[in-house]
C-alpha positions in Angstrom: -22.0 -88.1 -43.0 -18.6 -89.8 -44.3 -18.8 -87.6 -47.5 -19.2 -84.3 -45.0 -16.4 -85.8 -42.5 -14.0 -86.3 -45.8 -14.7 -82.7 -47.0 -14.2 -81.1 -43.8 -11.1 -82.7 -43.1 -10.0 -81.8 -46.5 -10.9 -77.8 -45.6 -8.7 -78.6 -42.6 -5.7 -79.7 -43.9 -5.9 -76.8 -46.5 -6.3 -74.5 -42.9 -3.3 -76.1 -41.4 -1.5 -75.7 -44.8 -2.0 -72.0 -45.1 -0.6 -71.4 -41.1 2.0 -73.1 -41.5 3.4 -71.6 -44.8 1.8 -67.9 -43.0 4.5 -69.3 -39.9 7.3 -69.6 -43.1 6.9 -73.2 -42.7 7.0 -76.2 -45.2 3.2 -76.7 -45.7 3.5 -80.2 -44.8 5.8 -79.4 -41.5 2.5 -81.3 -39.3 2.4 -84.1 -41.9 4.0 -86.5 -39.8 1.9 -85.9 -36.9 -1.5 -86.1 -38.4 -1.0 -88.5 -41.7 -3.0 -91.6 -41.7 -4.2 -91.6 -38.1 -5.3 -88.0 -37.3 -8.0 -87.6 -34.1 -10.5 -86.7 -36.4 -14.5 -85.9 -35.2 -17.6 -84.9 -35.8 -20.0 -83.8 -33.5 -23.7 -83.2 -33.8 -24.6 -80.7 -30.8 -28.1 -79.5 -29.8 -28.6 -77.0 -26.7 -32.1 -77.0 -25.4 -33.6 -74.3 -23.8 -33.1 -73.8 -19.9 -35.3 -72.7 -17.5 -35.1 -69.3 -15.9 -34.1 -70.9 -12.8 -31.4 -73.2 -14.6 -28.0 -72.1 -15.4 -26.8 -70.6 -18.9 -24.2 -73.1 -19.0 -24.4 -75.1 -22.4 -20.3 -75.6 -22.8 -17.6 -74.5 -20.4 -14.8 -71.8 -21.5 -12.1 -73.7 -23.5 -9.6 -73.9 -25.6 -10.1 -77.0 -28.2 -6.5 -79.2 -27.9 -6.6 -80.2 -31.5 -5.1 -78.0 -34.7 -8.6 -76.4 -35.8 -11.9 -76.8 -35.3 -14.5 -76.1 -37.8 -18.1 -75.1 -37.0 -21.0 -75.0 -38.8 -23.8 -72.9 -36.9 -27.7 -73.2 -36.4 -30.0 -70.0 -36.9 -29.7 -69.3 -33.0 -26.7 -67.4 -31.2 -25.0 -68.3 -28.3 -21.7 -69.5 -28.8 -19.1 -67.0 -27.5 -15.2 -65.9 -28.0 -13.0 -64.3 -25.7 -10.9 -61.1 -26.5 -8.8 -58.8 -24.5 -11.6 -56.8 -23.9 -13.9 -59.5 -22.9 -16.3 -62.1 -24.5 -18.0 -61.3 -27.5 -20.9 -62.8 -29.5 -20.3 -64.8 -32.7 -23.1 -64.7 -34.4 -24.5 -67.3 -36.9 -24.0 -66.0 -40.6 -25.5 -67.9 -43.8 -23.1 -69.3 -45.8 -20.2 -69.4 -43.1 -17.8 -71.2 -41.0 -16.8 -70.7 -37.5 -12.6 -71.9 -37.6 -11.0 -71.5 -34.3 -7.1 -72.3 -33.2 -6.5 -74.7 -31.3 -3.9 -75.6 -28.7 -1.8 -77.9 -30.8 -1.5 -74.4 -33.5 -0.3 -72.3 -30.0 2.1 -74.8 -29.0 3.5 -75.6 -32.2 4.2 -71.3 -33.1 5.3 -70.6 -28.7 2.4 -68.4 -29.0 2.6 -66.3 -32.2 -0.8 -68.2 -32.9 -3.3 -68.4 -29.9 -5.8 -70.7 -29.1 -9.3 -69.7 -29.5 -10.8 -69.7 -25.6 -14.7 -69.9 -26.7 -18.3 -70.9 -24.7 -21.4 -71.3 -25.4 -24.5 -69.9 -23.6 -27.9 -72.2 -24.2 -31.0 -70.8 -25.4 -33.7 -69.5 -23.4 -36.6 -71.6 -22.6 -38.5 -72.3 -26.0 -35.6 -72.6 -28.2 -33.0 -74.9 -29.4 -29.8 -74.2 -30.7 -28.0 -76.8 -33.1 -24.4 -76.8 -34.3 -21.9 -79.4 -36.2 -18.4 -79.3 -35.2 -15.8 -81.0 -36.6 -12.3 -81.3 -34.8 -8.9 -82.4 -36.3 -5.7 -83.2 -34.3 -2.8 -85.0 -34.6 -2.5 -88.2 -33.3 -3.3 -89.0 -29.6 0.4 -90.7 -29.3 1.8 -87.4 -30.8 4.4 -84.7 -29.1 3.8 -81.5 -30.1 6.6 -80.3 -32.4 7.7 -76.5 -31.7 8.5 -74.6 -35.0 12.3 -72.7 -35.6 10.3 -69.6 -36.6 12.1 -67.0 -38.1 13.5 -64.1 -35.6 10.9 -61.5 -37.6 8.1 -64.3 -36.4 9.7 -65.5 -32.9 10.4 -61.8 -32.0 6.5 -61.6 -31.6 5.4 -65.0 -30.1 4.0 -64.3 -26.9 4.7 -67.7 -25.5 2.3 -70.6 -24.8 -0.7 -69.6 -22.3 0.7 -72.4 -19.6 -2.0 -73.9 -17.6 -1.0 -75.1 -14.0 -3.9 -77.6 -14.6 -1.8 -79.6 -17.2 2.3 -79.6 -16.8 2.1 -82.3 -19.9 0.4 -79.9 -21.9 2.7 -80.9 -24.6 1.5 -84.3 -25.5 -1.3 -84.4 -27.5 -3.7 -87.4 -26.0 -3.3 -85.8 -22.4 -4.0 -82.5 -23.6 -7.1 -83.9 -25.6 -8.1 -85.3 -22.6 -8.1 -81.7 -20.6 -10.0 -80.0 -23.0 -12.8 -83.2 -22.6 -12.6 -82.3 -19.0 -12.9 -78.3 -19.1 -16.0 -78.3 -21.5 -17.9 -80.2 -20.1 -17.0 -80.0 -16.2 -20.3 -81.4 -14.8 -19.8 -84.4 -16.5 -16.8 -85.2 -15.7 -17.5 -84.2 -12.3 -20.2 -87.2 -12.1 -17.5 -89.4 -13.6 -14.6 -88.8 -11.4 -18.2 -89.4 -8.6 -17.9 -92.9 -10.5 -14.8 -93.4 -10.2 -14.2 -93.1 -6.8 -17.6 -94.7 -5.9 -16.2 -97.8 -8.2 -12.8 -97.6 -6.4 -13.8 -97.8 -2.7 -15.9 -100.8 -3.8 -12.9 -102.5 -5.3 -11.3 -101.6 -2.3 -7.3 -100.3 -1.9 -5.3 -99.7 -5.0 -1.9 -101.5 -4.1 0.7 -103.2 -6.2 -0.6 -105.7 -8.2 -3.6 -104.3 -8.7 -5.0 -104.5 -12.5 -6.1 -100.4 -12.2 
């Protein structure tokens, strides 16, 4: 697992490279952001099959909050990318990756590269659908830096996609945080349940109060 984390993270940084010197960029313009304490993660995912009275839901629409996200697929389909003219399969493909944007690319270029929005549908009853993703940001202290591009670039940058949700979209351990939230909205539903449960317990928050 630590050799596949190291080479993934290596495939990465050479992503990140190549959009920031495709932005006219110094290739290490995110550096300082990322070097020796980037949010790195892997993560194993299996979708089991759902009844046909259960709902398709195996991960909420999203956009991941980190710089890419790489993706290696299982033989079953499901995961899902949105385009202007609507969501569309991405099917599994021997030999391939799945790379999508993330936020922290959007932010960075105002726009002129956009976040991948992406679900996943689970697998009808009888099947199971594996993936491995792994996610690198910068780190969770970090502010996102936004790029001088040049006016040829910056005449087409369409602006972040603002979300009401998240005013401090900009720094990178609170937007992390919304992304946790979005993709998996039942349970953080059952957690914020928790919470309050937990709270009304410990009685009112008032000043002094270790919370």
């Amino acid at each position: 697992m630590l050799r596949w984390q190291e080479a993934a993270t290596a495939l990465s940084i050479r992503l990140i490279r190549a959009f920031a010197a495709a932005l006219e960029q110094p290739e290490e313009v995110f550096a300082p952001i990322y070097a020796e304490l980037p949010n790195q993660r892997i993560k194993l995912i299996r979708y089991p099959g759902r009844d046909l009275d259960e709902d398709d839901q195996g991960v909420g629409a999203h956009k991941d909050s980190g710089f890419v996200t790489v993706l290696l697929q299982h033989g079953v389909a499901g995961l899902q990318v949105e385009t202007p003219d609507g969501w569309i399969d991405a099917p599994p493909r021997p030999g391939t990756f799945i790379v999508n944007i993330g936020e922290l690319l959007e932010m960075a270029s105002n726009g002129y590269l956009k976040a991948t929005m992406h679900r996943v549908v689970s697998p009808p009853a009888g099947q199971e659908r594996f993936s491995i993703a792994f996610f690198l940001g910068a780190r969770l202290d970090a502010t996102v830096p936004v790029l001088d591009l040049p006016p040829h670039l910056a005449a087409e940058a369409g602006g972040v996609t603002r979300d009401p949700q998240n005013p401090l979209f900009m720094e990178v351990g609170k937007n992390y945080l919304k992304s946790r939230l979005r993709s998996h909205p039942d349970v953080a539903r059952r957690h914020y349940a928790d919470l309050l449960s937990a709270t009304e317990l410990a009685g009112p928050v008032g000043p002094g109060s270790a919370y």
